[in-house]
C-alpha positions in Angstrom: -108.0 -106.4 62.2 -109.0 -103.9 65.1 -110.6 -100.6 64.7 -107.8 -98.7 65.4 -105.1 -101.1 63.1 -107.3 -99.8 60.6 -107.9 -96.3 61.2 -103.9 -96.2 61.1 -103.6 -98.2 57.8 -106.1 -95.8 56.6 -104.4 -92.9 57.9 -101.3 -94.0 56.1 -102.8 -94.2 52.2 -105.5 -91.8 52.3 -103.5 -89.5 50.8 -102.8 -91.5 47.8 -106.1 -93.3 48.0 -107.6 -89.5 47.3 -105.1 -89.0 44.4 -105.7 -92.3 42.7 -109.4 -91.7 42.7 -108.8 -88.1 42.0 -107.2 -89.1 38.5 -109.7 -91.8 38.1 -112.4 -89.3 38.4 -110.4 -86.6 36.1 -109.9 -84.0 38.6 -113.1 -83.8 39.6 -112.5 -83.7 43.5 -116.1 -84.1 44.7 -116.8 -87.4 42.9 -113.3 -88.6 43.8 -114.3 -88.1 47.4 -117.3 -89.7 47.4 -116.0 -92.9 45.1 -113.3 -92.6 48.5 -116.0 -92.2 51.2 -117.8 -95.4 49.4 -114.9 -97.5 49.5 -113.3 -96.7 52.9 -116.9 -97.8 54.1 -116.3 -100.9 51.9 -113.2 -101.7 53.0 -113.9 -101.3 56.8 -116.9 -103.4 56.9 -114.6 -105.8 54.7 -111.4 -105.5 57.1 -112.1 -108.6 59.6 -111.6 -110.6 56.7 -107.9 -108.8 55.4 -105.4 -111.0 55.9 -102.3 -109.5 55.4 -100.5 -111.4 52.4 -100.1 -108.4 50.7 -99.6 -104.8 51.1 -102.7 -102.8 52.6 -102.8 -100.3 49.9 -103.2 -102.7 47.1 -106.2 -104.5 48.7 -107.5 -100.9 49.8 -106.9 -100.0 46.2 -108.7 -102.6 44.7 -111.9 -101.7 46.7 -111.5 -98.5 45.2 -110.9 -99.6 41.6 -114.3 -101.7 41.9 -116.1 -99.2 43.6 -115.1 -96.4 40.7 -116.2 -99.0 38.8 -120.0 -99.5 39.9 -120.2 -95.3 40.2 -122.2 -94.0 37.7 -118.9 -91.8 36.7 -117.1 -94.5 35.5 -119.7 -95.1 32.6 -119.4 -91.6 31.4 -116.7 -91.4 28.5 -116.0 -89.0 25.6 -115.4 -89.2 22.1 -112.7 -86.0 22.2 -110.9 -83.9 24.5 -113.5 -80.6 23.2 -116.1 -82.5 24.4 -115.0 -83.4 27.8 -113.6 -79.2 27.8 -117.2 -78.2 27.0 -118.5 -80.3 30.1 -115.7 -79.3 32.1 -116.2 -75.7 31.6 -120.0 -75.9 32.2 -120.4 -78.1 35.7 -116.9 -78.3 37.4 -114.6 -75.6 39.0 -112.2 -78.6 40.2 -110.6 -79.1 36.4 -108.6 -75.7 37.1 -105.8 -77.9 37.5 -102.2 -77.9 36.3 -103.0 -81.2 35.1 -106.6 -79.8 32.8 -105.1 -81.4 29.4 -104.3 -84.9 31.3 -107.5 -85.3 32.8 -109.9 -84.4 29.7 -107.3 -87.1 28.2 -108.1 -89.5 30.3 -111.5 -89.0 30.7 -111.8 -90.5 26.9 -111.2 -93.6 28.1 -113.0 -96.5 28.6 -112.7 -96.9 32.6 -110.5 -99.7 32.4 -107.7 -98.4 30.0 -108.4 -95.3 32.1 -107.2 -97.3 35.1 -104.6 -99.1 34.1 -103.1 -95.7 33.0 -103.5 -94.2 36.3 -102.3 -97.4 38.6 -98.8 -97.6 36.0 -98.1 -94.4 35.4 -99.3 -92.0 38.2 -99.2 -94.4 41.1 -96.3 -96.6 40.2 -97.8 -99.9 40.4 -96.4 -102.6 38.7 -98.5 -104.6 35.3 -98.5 -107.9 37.7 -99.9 -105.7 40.9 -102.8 -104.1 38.7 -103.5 -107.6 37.7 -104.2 -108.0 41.2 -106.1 -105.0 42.0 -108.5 -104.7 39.0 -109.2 -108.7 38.7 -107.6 -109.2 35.6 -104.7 -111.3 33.4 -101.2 -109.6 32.8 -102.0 -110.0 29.5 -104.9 -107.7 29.8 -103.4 -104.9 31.3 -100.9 -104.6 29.0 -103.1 -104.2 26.3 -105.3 -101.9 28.1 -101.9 -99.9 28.4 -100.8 -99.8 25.1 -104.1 -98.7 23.9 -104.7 -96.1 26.7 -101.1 -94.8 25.4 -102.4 -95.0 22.0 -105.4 -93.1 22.2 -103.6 -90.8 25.1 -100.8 -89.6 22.4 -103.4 -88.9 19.6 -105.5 -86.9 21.8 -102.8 -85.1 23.0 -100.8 -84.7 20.9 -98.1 -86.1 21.7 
């Protein structure tokens, strides 16, 4: 792939690239942009060996998934929603969302329920495509679904 076949790719998902690690990251746009910075880099000095069987966004997603993964913000869960509020409201103006509730939600859980969530539910990906992009069985994703659900409706609840 050229330099400028994948600027344009880029060009063409950074919008939801940004909003996928924006939810990841719970709102919190300056660690969402540097998870994206990370993996764009990634994913460039990886593009030479991109062939294209699949669609660009869910191999530039999965770069993304890993590399929120491996940032020290992944590891950071909490045990309840008035936690994450009290270290919301303390060291981020970016959770001033309309979306506040959902993202203290998710940030309760476990990085890869958290994921799963986000890729089915705010991005639309299929259970067999986020198989694919976070590297593991069908089987596990639905599980990490249904418990993300689970612990999403009691802490909201729902």
């Amino acid at each position: 792939m050229s330099r400028e076949q994948f600027i344009q790719l880029v060009g063409n998902e950074q919008e939801a690239l940004r909003g996928f690690l924006l939810a990841l990251c719970c709102g919190n746009k300056d660690n969402a942009d540097d998870i994206a910075q990370d993996a764009l880099v990634k994913a460039y000095l990886a593009s030479a060996g991109f062939v294209d069987k699949g669609k660009f966004r869910s191999w530039l997603f999965k770069i993304a998934h890993n590399t929120f993964l491996n940032y020290k913000v992944a590891q950071r869960t909490f045990e309840s929603i008035d936690e994450a509020r009290i270290v919301a409201g303390t060291s981020n103006a970016d959770t001033k969302y309309i979306h506040e509730d959902l993202y203290l939600a998710l940030s309760t859980l476990p990085p890869k329920e958290r994921s799963a969530i986000v890729l089915f539910y705010l991005d639309g990906y299929s259970i067999r495509e986020i198989s694919q992009i976070t590297d593991t069985s069908e089987e596990a994703v639905k599980k990490q679904l249904s418990r993300g659900r689970d612990k999403l409706k009691t802490r909201l609840k729902l």
